[in-house]
MIRO-291880 format. One record per residue (C-alpha): residue number from 1; residue in one letter; x, y, z. Coordinates in steps of 0.5 Angstrom, whole numbers. Layout:
REM MIRO-291880
<rec resi="NUM" resn="A" X="X" Y="Y" Z="Z"/>
...
REM end
This chain:
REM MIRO-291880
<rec resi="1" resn="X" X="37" Y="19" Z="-35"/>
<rec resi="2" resn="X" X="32" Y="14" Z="-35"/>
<rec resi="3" resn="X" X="29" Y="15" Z="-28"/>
<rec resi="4" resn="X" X="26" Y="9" Z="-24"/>
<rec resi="5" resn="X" X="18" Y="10" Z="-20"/>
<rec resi="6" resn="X" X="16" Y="15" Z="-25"/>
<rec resi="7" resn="X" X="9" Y="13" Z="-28"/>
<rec resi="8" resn="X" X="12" Y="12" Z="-35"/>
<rec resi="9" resn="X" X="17" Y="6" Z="-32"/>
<rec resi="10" resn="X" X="8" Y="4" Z="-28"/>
<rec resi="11" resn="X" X="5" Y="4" Z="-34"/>
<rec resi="12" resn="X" X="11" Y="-1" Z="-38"/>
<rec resi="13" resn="X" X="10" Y="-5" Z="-32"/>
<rec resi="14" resn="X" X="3" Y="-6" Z="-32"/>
<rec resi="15" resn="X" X="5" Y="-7" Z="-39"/>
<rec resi="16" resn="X" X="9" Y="-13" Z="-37"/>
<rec resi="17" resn="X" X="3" Y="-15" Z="-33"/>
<rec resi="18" resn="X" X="-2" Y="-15" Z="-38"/>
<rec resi="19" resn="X" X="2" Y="-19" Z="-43"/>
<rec resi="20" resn="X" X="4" Y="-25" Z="-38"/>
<rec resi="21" resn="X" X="1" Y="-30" Z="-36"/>
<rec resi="22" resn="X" X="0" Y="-28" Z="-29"/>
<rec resi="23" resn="X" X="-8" Y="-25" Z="-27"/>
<rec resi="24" resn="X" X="-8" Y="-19" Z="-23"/>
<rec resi="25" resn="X" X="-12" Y="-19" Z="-17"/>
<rec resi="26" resn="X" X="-15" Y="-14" Z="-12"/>
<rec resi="27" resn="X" X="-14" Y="-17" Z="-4"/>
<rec resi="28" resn="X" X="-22" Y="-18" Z="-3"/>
<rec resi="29" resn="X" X="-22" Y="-22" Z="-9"/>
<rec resi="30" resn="X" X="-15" Y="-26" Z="-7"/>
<rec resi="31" resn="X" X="-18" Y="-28" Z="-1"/>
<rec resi="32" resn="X" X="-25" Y="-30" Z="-3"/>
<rec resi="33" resn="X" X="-22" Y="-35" Z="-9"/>
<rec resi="34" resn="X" X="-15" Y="-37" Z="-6"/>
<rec resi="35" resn="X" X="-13" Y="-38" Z="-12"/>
<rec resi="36" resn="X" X="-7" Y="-43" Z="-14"/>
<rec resi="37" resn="X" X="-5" Y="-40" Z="-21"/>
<rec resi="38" resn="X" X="-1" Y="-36" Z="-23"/>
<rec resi="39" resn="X" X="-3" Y="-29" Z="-20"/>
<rec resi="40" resn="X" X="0" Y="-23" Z="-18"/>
<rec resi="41" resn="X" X="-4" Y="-17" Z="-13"/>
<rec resi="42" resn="X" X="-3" Y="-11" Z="-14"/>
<rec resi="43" resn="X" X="-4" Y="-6" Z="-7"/>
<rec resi="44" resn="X" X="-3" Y="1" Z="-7"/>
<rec resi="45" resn="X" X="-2" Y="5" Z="0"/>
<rec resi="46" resn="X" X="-5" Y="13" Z="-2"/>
<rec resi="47" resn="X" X="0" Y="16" Z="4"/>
<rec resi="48" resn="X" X="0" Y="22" Z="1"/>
<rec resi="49" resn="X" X="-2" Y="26" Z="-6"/>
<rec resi="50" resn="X" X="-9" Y="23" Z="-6"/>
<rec resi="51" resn="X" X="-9" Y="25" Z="-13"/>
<rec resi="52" resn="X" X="-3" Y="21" Z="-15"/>
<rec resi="53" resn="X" X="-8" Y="14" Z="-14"/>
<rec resi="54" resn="X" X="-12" Y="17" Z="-20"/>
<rec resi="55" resn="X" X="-7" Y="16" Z="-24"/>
<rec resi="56" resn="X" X="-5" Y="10" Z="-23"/>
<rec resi="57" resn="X" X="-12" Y="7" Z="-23"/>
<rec resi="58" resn="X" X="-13" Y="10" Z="-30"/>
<rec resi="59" resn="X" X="-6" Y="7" Z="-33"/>
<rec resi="60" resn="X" X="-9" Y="0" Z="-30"/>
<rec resi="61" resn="X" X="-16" Y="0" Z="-33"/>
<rec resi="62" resn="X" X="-12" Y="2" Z="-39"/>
<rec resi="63" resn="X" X="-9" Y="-5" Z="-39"/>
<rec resi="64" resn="X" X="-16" Y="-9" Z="-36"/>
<rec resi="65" resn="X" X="-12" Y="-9" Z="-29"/>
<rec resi="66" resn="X" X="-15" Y="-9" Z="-21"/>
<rec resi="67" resn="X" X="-12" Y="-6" Z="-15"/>
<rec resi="68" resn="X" X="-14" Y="-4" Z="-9"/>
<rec resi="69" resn="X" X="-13" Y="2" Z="-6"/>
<rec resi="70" resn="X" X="-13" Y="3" Z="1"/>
<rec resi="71" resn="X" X="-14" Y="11" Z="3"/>
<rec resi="72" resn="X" X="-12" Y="14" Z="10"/>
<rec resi="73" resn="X" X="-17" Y="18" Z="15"/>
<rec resi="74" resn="X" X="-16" Y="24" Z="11"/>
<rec resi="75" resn="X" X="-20" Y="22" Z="4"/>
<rec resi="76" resn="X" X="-26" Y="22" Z="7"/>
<rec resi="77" resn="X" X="-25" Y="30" Z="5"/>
<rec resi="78" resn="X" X="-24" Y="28" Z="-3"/>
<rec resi="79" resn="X" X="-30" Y="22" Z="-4"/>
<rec resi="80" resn="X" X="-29" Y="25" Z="-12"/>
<rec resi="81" resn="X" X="-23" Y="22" Z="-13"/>
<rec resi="82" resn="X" X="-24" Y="15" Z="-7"/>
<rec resi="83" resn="X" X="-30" Y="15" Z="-12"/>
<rec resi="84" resn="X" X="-27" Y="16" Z="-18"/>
<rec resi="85" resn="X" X="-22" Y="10" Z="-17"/>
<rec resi="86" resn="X" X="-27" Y="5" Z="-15"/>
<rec resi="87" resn="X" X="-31" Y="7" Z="-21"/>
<rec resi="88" resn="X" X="-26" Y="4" Z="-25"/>
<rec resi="89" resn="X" X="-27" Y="-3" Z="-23"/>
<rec resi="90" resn="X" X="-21" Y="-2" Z="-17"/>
<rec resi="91" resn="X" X="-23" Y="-4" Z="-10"/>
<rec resi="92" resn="X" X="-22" Y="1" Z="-4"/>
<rec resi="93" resn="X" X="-21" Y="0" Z="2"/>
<rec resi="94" resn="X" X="-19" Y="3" Z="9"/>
<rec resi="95" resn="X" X="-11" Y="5" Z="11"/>
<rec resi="96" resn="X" X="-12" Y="6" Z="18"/>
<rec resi="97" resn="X" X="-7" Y="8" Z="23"/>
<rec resi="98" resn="X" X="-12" Y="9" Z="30"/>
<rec resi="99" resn="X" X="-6" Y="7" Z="34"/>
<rec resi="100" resn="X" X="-2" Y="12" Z="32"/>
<rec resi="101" resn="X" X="-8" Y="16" Z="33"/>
<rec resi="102" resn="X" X="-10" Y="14" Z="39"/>
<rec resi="103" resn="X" X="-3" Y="15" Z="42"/>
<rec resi="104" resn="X" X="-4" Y="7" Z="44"/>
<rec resi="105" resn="X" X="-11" Y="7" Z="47"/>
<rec resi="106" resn="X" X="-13" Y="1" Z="44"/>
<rec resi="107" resn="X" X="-21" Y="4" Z="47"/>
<rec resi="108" resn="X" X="-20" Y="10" Z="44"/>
<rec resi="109" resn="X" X="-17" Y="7" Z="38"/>
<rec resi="110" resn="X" X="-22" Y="1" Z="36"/>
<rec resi="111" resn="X" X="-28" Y="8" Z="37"/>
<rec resi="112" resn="X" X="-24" Y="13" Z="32"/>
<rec resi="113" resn="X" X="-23" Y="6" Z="27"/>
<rec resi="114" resn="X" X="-31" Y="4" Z="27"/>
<rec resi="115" resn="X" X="-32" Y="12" Z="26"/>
<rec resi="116" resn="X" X="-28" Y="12" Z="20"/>
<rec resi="117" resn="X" X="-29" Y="7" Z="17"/>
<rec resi="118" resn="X" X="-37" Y="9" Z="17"/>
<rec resi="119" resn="X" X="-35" Y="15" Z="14"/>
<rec resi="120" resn="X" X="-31" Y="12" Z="7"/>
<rec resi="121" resn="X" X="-38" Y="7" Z="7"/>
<rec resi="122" resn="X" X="-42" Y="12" Z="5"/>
<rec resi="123" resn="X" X="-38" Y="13" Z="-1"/>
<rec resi="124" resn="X" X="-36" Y="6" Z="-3"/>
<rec resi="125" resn="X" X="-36" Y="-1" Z="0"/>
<rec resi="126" resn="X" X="-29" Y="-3" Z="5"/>
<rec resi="127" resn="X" X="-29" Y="-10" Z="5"/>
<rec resi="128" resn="X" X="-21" Y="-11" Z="7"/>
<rec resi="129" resn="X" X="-16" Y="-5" Z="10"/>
<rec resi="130" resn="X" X="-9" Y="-5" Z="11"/>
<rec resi="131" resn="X" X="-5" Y="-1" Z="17"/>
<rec resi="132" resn="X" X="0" Y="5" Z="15"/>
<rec resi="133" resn="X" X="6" Y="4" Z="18"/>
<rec resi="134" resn="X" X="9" Y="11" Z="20"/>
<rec resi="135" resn="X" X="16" Y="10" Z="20"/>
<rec resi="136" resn="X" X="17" Y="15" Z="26"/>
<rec resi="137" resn="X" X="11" Y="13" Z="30"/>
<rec resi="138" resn="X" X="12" Y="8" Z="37"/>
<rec resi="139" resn="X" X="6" Y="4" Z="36"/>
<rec resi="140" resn="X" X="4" Y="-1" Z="32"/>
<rec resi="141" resn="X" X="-2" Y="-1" Z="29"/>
<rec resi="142" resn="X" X="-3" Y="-9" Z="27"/>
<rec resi="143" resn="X" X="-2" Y="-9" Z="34"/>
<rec resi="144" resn="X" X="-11" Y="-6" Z="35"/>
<rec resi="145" resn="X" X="-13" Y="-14" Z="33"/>
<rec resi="146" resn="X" X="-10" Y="-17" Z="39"/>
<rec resi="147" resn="X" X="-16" Y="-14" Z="43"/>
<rec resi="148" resn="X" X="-20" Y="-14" Z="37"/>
<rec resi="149" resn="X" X="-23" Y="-18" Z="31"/>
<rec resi="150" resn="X" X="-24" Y="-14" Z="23"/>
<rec resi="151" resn="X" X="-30" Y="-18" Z="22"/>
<rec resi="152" resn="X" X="-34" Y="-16" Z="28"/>
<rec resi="153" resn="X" X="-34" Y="-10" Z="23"/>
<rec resi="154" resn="X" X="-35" Y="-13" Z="16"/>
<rec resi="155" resn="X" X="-28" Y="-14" Z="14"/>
<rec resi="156" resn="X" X="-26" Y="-20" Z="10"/>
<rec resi="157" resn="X" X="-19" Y="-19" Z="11"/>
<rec resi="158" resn="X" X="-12" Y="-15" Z="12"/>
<rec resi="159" resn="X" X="-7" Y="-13" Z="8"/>
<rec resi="160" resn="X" X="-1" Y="-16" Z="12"/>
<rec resi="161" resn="X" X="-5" Y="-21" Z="17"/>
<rec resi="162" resn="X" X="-9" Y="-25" Z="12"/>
<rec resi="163" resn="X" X="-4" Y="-27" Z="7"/>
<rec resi="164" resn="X" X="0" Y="-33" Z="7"/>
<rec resi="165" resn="X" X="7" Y="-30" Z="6"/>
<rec resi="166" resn="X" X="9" Y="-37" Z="5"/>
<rec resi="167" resn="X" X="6" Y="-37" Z="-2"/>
<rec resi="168" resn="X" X="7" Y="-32" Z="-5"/>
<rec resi="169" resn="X" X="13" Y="-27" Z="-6"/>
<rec resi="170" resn="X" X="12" Y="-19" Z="-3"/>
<rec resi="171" resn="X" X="15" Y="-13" Z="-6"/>
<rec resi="172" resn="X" X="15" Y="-7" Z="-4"/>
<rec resi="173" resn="X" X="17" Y="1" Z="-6"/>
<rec resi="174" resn="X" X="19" Y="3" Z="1"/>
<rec resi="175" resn="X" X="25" Y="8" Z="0"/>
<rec resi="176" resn="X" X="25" Y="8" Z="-7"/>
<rec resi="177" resn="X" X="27" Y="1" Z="-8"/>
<rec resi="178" resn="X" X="24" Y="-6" Z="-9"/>
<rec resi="179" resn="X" X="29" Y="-10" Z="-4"/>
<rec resi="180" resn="X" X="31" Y="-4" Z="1"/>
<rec resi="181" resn="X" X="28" Y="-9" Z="7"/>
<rec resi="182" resn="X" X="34" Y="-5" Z="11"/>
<rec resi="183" resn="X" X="30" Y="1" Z="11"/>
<rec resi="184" resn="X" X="23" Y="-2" Z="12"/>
<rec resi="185" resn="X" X="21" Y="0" Z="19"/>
<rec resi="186" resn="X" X="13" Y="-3" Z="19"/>
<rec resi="187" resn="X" X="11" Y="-6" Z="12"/>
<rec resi="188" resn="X" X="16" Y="-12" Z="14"/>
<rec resi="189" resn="X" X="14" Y="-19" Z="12"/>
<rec resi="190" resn="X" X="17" Y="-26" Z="14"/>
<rec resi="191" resn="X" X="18" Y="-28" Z="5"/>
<rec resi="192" resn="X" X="24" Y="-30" Z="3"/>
<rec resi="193" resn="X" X="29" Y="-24" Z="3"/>
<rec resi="194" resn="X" X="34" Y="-29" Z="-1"/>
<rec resi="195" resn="X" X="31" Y="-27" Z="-7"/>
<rec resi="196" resn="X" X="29" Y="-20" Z="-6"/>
<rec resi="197" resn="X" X="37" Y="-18" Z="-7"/>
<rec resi="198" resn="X" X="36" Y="-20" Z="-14"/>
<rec resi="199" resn="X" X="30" Y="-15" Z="-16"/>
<rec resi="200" resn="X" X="34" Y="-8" Z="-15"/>
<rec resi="201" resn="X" X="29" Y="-4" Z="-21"/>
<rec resi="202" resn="X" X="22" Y="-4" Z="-23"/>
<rec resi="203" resn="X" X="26" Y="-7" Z="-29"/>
<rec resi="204" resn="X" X="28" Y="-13" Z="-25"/>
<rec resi="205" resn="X" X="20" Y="-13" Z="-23"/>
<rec resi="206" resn="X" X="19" Y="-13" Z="-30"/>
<rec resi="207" resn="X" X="23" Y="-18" Z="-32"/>
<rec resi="208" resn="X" X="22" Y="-23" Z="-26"/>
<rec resi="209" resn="X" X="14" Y="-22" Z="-28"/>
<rec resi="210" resn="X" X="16" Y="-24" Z="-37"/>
<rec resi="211" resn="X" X="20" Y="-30" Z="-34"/>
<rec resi="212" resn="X" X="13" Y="-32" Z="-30"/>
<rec resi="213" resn="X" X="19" Y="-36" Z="-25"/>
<rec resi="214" resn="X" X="14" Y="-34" Z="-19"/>
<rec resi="215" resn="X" X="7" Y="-37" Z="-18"/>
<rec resi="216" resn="X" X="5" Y="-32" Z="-13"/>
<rec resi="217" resn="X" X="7" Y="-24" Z="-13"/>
<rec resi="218" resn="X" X="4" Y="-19" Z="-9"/>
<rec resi="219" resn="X" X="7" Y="-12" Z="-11"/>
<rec resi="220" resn="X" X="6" Y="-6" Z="-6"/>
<rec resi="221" resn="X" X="6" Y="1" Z="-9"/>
<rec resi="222" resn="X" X="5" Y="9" Z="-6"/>
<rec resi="223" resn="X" X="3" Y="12" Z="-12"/>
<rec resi="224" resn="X" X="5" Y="19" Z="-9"/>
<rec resi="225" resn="X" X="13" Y="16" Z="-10"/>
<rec resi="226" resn="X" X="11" Y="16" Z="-18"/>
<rec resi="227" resn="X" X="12" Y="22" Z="-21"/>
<rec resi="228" resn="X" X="11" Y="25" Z="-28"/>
<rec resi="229" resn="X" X="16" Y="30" Z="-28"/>
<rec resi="230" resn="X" X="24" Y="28" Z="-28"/>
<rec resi="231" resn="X" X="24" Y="35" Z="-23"/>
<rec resi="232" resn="X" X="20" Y="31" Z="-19"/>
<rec resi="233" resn="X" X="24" Y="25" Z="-19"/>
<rec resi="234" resn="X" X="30" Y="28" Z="-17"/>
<rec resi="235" resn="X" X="26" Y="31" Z="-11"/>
<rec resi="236" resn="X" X="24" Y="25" Z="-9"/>
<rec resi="237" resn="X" X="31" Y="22" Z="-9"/>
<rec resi="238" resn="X" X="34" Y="27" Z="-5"/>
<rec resi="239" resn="X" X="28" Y="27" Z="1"/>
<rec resi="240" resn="X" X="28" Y="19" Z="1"/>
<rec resi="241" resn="X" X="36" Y="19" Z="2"/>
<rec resi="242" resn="X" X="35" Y="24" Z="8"/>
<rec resi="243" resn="X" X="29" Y="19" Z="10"/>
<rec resi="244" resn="X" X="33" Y="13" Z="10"/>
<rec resi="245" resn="X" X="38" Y="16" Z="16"/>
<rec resi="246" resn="X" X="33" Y="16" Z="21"/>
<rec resi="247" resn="X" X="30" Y="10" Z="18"/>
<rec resi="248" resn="X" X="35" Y="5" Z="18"/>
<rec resi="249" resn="X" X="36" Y="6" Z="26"/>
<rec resi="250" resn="X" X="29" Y="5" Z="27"/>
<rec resi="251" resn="X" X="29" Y="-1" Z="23"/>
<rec resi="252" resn="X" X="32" Y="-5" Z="28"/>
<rec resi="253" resn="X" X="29" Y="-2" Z="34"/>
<rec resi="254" resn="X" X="22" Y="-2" Z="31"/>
<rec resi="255" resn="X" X="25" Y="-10" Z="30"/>
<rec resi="256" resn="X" X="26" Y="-12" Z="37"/>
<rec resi="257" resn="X" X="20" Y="-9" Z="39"/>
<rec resi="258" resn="X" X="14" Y="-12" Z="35"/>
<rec resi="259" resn="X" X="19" Y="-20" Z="36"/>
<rec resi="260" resn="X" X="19" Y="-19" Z="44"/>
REM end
């Protein structure tokens, strides 16, 4: 059986990237150039496993592409691997989730996000972050710049609030799918969902990606999710399918709540 997410299907598609007519872009690099070709961002959310964002990062160098990975809190304590991917030529940057942290209290929130922020500066240069979304969790942490500014901080941009959604196509791996958008709680965009239901596999991605159809892609992955062993695979079908029986509810409660 030929398993999806794993990082042989990640390397075939960094394959398919590089063989395109599409050029990868960090989200620093987006924004600085506002680029009207053809392109594609390659974004990874490390959540979990920070390990596993060394493996990607050595599969794109192999075939000449940037990302940018944004690392949570708790990387500080591996600057060995923060460090590692930047020295590949990828961008890193900061995956905060102060409000979660700060159980809502923006004061305390704003603190803890400047604190971190100093702490993955001394291992390498942030220039854009990107919240995490904690399923389970009843804060919003996009909602911290509705008090504040990023570049007060010397951030150029964010991962959600600085992208025209209306210009570029976003996919992401949330539960093990491309288009699981029913299962998504907090990484949701407003794009065009219509064309979502036609990439159901990274095969889908891959083959959307040689058809060059689209001017714009940006592909949102968590390397944790790709796994090199089928053993590991089946694990990861098995918890994801439990995960998503909490998440579909909150799917529509987390909706109502960031609408109103």
């Amino acid at each position: 059986m030929d398993f999806d997410f794993t990082l042989k299907k990640y390397d075939e598609l960094c394959s398919a990237i590089s063989e395109s007519k599409y050029k990868s872009k960090t989200m620093i690099d987006y924004l600085k150039e506002n680029p009207q070709g053809k392109v594609i961002i390659l974004r990874h959310d490390v959540d979990s496993r920070i390990e596993s964002a060394l493996k990607l990062a050595q599969i794109e160098k192999s075939y000449s592409l940037n990302a940018t990975y944004y690392f949570r809190a708790d990387a500080v304590s591996r600057p060995d691997i923060v460090k590692k991917v930047a020295d590949l030529g990828h961008e890193v940057g900061y995956h905060y989730e102060v409000m979660d942290t700060a159980k809502g209290n923006y004061e305390e929130a704003i603190k803890i996000f400047k604190h971190t922020l100093e702490k993955f500066r001394s291992v390498t240069e942030i220039k854009t972050i990107c919240m995490h979304g904690t399923p389970f969790s009843p804060y919003d942490n996009l909602a911290l710049w509705k008090h504040y500014d990023f570049n007060d901080f010397g951030i150029t941009g964010e991962g959600y609030l600085s992208i025209d959604f209306n210009k570029i196509l976003y996919f992401c791996d949330t539960s093990r799918s491309w288009n699981g958008t029913k299962y998504k709680v907090k990484d949701v965009v407003q794009t065009n969902t219509s064309y979502l239901e036609k990439i159901k596999s990274t095969d889908d991605l891959i083959n959307l990606i040689k058809d060059g159809e689209k001017s714009q892609l940006y592909i949102s992955t968590h390397p944790a999710r790709w796994k090199e062993k089928t053993s590991d695979s089946v694990k990861d079908i098995i918890h994801q399918k439990v995960k998503n029986v909490g998440k579909l509810a909150l799917h529509h409660s987390f909706k109502y709540q960031r609408e109103g």
